[in-house]
DOZALO-149788 format. One record per residue (C-alpha): residue number from 1; residue in one letter; chain; x, y, z. Coordinates in steps of 0.001 Angstrom, whole numbers, plus 500000, padded with zeros to 6 digits. Example, Ala and Ser with C-alpha at 12.3 -4.5 7.8 and 13.67 -1.06 7.14 Angstrom:
BEGIN
<1 "A" "A" <512300 495500 507800>>
<2 "S" "A" <513670 498940 507140>>
END
This chain:
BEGIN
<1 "X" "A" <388673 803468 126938>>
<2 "X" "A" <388081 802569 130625>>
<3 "X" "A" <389070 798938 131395>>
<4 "X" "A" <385905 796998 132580>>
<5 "X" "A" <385024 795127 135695>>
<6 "X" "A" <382622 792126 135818>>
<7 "X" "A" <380885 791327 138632>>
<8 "X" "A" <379398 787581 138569>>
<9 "X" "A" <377208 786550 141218>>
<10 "X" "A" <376083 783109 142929>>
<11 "X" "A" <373056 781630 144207>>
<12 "X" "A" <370035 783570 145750>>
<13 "X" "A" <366829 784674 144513>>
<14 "X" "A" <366168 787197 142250>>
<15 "X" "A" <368014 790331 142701>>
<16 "X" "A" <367586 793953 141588>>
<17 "X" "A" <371145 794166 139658>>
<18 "X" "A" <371821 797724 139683>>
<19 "X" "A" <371060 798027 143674>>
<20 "X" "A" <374097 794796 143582>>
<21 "X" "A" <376203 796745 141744>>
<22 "X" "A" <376015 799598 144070>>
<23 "X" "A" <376389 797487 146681>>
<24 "X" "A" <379417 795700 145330>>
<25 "X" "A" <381376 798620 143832>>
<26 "X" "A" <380522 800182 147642>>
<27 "X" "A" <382135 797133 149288>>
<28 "X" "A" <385221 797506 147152>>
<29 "X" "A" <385909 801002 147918>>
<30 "X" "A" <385539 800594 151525>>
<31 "X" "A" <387886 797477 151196>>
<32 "X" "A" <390606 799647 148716>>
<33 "X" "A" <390130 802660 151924>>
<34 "X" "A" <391734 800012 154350>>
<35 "X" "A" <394404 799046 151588>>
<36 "X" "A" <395949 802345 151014>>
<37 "X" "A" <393792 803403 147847>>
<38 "X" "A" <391730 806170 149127>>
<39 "X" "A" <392396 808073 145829>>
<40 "X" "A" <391052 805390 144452>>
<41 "X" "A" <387091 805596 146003>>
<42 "X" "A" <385487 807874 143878>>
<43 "X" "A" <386464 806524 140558>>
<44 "X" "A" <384943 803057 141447>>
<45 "X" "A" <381873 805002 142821>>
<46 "X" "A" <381324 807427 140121>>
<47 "X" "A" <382011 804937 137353>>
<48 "X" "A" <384853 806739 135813>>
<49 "X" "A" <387432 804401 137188>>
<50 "X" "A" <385889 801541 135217>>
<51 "X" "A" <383308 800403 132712>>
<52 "X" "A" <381607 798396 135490>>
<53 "X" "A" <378751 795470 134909>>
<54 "X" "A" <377073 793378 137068>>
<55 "X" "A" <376433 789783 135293>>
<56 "X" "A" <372857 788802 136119>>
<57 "X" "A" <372098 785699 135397>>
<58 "X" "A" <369707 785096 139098>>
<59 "X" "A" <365843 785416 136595>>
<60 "X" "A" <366467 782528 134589>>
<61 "X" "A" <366621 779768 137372>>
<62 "X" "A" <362784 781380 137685>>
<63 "X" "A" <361741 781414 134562>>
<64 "X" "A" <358090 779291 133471>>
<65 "X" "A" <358517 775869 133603>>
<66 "X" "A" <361932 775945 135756>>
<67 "X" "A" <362599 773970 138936>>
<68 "X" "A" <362226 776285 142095>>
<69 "X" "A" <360259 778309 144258>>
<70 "X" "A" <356714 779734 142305>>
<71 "X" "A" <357035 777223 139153>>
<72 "X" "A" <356311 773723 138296>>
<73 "X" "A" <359536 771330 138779>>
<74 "X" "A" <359858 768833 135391>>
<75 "X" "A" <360287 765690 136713>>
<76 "X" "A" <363368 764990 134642>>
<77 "X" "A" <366555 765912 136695>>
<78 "X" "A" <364930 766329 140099>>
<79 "X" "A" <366385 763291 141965>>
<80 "X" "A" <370148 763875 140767>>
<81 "X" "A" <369494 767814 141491>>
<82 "X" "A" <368967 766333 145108>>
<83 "X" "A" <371744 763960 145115>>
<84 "X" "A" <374251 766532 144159>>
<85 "X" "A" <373045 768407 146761>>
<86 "X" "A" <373261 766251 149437>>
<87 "X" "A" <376968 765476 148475>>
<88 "X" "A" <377981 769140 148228>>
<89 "X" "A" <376364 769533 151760>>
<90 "X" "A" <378280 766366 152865>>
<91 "X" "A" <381574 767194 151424>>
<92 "X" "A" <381077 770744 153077>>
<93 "X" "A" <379983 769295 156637>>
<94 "X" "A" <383923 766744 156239>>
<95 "X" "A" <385723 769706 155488>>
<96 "X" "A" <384231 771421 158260>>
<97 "X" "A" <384439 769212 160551>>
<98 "X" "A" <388498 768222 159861>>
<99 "X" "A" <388983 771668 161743>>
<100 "X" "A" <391202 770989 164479>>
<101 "X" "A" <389452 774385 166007>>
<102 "X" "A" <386204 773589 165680>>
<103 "X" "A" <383990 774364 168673>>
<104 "X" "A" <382462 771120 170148>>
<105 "X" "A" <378719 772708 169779>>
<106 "X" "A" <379219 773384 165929>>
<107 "X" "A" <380769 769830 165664>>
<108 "X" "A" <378022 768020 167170>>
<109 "X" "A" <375184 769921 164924>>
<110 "X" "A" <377237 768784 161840>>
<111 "X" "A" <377919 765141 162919>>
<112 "X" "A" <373870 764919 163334>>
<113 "X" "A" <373239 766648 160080>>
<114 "X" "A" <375766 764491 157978>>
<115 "X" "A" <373799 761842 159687>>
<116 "X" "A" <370697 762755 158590>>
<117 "X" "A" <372499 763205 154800>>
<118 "X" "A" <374050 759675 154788>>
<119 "X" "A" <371693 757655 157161>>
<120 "X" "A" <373643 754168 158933>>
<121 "X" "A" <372753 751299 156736>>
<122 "X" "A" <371609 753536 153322>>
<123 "X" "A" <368179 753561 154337>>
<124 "X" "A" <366350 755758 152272>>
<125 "X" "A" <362549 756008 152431>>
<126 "X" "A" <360074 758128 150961>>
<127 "X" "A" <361159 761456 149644>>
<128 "X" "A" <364625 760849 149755>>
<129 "X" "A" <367491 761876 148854>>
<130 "X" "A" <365252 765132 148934>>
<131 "X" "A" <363604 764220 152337>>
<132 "X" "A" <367408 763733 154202>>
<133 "X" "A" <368672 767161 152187>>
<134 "X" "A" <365756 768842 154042>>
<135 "X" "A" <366216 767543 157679>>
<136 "X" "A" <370018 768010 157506>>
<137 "X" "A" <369325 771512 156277>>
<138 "X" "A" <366916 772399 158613>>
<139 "X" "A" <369567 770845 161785>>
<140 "X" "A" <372539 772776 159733>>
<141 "X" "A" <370203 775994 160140>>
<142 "X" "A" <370303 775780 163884>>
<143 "X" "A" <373981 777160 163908>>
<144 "X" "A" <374154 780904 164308>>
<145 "X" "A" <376015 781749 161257>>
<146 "X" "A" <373019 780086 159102>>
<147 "X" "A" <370024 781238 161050>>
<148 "X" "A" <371396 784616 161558>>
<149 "X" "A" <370019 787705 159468>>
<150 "X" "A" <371495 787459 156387>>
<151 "X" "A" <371838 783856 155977>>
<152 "X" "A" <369411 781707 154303>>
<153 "X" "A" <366297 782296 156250>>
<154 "X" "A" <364551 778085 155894>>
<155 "X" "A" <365481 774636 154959>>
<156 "X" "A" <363646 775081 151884>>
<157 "X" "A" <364767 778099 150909>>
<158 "X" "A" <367842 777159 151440>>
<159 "X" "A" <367528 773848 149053>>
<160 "X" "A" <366333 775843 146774>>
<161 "X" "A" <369271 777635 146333>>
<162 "X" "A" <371710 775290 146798>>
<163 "X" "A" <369744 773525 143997>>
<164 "X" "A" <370549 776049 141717>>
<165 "X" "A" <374430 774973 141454>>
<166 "X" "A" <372887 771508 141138>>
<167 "X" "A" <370746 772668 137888>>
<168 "X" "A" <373546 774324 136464>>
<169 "X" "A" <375893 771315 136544>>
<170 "X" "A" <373523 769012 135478>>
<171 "X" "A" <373422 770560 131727>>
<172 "X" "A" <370247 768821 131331>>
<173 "X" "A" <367799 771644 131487>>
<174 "X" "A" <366431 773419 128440>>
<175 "X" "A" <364960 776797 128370>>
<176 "X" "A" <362017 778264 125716>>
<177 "X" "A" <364157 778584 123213>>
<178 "X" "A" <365512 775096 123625>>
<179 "X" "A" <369036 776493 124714>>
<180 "X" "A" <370079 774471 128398>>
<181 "X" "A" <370395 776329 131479>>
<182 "X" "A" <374018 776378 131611>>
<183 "X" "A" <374513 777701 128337>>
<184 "X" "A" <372303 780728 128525>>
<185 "X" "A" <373798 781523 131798>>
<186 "X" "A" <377488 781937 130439>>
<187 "X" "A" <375827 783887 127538>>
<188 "X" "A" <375145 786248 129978>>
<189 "X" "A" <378468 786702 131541>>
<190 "X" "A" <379821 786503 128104>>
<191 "X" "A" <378038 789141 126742>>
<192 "X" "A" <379528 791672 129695>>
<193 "X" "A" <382956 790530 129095>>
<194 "X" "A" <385261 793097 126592>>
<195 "X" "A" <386440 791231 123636>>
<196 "X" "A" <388872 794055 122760>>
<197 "X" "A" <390339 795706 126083>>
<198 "X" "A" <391074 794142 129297>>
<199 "X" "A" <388432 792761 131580>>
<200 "X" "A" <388705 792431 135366>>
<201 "X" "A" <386339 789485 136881>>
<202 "X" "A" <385094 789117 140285>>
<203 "X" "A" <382962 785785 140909>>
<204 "X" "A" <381072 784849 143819>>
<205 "X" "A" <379966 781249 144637>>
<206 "X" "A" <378557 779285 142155>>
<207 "X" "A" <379716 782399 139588>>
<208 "X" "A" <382855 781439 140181>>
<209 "X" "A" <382078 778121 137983>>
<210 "X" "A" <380195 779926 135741>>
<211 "X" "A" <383025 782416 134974>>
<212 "X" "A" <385532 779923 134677>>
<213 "X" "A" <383650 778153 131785>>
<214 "X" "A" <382895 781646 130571>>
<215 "X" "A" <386265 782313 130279>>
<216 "X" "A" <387493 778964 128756>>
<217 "X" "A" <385899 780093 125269>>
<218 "X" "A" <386948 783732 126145>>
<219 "X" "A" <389283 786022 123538>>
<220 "X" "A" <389975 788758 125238>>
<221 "X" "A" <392279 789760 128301>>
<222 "X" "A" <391930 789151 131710>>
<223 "X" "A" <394453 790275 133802>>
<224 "X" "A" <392775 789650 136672>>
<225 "X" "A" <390140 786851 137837>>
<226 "X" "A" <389307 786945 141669>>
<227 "X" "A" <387354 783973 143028>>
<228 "X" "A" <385382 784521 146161>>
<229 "X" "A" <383615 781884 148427>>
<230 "X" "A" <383941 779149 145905>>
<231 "X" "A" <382557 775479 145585>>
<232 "X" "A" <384958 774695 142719>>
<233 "X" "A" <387117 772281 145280>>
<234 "X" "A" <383740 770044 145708>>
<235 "X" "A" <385432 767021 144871>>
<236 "X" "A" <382306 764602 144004>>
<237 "X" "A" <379499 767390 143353>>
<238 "X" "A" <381234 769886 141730>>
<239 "X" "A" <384836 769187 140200>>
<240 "X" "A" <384241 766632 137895>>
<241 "X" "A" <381678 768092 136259>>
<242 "X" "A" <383055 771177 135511>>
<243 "X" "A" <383904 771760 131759>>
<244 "X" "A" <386377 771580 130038>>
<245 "X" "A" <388602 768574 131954>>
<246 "X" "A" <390735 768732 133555>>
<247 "X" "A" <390320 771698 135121>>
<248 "X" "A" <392597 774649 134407>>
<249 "X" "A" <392787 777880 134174>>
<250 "X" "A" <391393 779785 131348>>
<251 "X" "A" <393924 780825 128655>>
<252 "X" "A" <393524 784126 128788>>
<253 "X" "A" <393695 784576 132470>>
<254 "X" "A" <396936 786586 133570>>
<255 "X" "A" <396425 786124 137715>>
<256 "X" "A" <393638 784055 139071>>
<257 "X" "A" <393560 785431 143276>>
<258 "X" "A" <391225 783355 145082>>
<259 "X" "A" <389888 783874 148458>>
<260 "X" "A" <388128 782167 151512>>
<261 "X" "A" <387017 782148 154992>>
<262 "X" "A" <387316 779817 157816>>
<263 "X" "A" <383327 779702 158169>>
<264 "X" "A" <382302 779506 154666>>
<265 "X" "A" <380762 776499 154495>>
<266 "X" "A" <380697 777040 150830>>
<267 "X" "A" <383856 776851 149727>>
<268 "X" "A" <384876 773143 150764>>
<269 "X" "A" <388197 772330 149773>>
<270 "X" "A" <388988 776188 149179>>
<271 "X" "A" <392922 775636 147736>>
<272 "X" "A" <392076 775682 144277>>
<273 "X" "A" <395679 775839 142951>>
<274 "X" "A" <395761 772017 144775>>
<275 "X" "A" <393632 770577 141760>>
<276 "X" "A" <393317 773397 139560>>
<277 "X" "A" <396148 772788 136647>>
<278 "X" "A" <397954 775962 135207>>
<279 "X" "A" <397088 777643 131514>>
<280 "X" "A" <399895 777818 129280>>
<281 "X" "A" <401665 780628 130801>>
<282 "X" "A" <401646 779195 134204>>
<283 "X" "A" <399046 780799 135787>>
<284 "X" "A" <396975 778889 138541>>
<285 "X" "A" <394730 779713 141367>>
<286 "X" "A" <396989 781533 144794>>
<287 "X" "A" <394424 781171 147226>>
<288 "X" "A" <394367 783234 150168>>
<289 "X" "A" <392459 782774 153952>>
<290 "X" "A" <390336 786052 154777>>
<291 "X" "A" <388312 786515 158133>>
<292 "X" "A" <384932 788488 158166>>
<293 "X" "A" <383174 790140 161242>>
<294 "X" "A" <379652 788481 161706>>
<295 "X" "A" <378305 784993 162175>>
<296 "X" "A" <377277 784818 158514>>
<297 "X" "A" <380147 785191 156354>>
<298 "X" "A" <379078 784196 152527>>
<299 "X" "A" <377988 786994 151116>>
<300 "X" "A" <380429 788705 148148>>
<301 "X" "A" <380053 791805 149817>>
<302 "X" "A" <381935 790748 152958>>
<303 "X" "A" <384463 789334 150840>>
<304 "X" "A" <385283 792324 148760>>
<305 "X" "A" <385295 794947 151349>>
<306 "X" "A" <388690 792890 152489>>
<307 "X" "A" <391541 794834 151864>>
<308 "X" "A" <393078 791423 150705>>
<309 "X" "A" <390604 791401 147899>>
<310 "X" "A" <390021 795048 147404>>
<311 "X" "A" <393267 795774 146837>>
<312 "X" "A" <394577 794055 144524>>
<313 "X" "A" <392019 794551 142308>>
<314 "X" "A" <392198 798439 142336>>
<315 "X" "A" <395647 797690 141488>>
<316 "X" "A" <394764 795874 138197>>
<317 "X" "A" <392436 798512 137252>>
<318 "X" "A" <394654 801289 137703>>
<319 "X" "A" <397567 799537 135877>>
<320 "X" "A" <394927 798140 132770>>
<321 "X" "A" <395362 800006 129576>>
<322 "X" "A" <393277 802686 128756>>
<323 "X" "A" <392912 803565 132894>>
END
């Protein structure tokens, strides 16, 4: 049997998951070329190198009756959705910002949007926290990496999906079937996951919580799990509310290889192995700095055409039983 590879995604809107699987599996062989593994291209292409799936998860933040773009928002949920927000954006903007080679321009633009995010004197007003999450989104979009093609395109747009890591964590959303959110979503990566053979996972932004829950109630092998552009480190809007506590790595984990770039404005607090605690066989996060060409540097696809992340995990499919 061919080992498998799961591919779980972040936020964005609704995507067309085989075209992201092309794309993905495309992005790792041009990343395994520059590594050395040219052998390696058309078995991850053709689909005979692995049993590759791509977790999709993106239709169910737009399902009837969700929160979001073309649906009615319940009013349940809505202001702490916006608070967590705002302190992901803020604990992004401080982490940014403690660059000691960050360009004066960039700087100013995030001093005036943390600004508009925390206001002097906790004045609030009508619409907020929403109202400040909008105006500091629409001043953060003024930097070229965020209005560039590619990047998220409006303030609102952008709330949007940055509200979709807020939904997830906040576990307080049912679904038709009365199921939350959260649950349903790590159904879905569950059900791609090999409960016999070894599975390889790749996680992208908010995936990256998703699979790590996921994994937590897990059975099977995975000798690899490679973390890309990851909001885990999010010390007020993201860490504690990440399940189980404290966070650790998933028992059956046998290398966690997590990666990040300089501009990411995602990842915040991006050395996971500094608060994520070891399974039992002493396996934690190793957290590596990558650099990507272009202003706008989130996307998985820039990530795993790295030879840094490519690599390596050619390496753990070629060496997985049954390869």
């Amino acid at each position: 049997m061919k080992p498998r590879l799961v591919f779980v995604h972040g936020i964005g809107g609704p995507r067309d998951a085989e075209a992201e699987l092309r794309e993905w599996l495309e992005a790792v062989a041009h990343g395994a070329r520059a590594a050395g593994h040219s052998r390696s291209l058309s078995g991850l292409t053709g689909g005979w190198a692995a049993d590759a799936r791509f977790a999709y998860y993106g239709d169910l933040f737009h399902t009837a009756g969700a929160q979001g773009t073309g649906a009615a928002a319940p009013v349940a949920g809505v202001r702490d959705d916006e608070e967590l927000v705002a302190g992901l954006l803020v604990e992004a903007i401080d982490e940014r910002l403690a660059d000691p080679a960050l360009d004066e321009g960039e700087a100013r633009v995030l001093r005036h949007a943390r600004a508009q995010l925390v206001p002097p004197g906790g004045a609030q007003g009508v619409g907020a926290p929403g109202r400040h999450v909008a105006n500091a989104l629409t001043t953060l979009l003024s930097l070229p990496g965020l209005r560039s093609v590619g990047g998220w395109l409006s303030a609102r747009v952008t709330a949007g999906m940055l509200g979709q890591v807020a939904r997830y964590l906040n576990r307080a959303e049912p679904c038709g079937d009365g199921v939350p959110l959260d649950a349903r979503i790590r159904g879905r990566v569950a059900g791609c996951l090999d409960g016999d053979g070894p599975t390889v996972v790749v996680a992208h932004s908010l995936g990256t919580v998703v699979a790590l829950e996921t994994l937590h109630a897990h059975r099977g092998e995975v000798p690899l799990l490679i973390t890309l552009g990851s909001p885990l480190g999010t010390r007020t809007a993201v860490l504690p509310r990440v399940r189980p506590q404290p966070v650790s790595a998933p028992a059956c984990v046998g290398r966690w290889l997590n990666f990040w770039d300089r501009d990411d404005l995602v990842a915040a607090r991006p050395r996971l192995e500094e608060f994520v605690r070891p399974n039992a066989s002493s396996v934690r996060p190793v957290s590596s700095r990558v650099d990507s060409d272009g202003a706008w540097v989130h996307p998985a696809a820039k990530y795993l055409a790295q030879a840094a992340v490519a690599g390596p995990l050619v390496e753990a499919l070629t060496a997985a039983p049954g390869s």
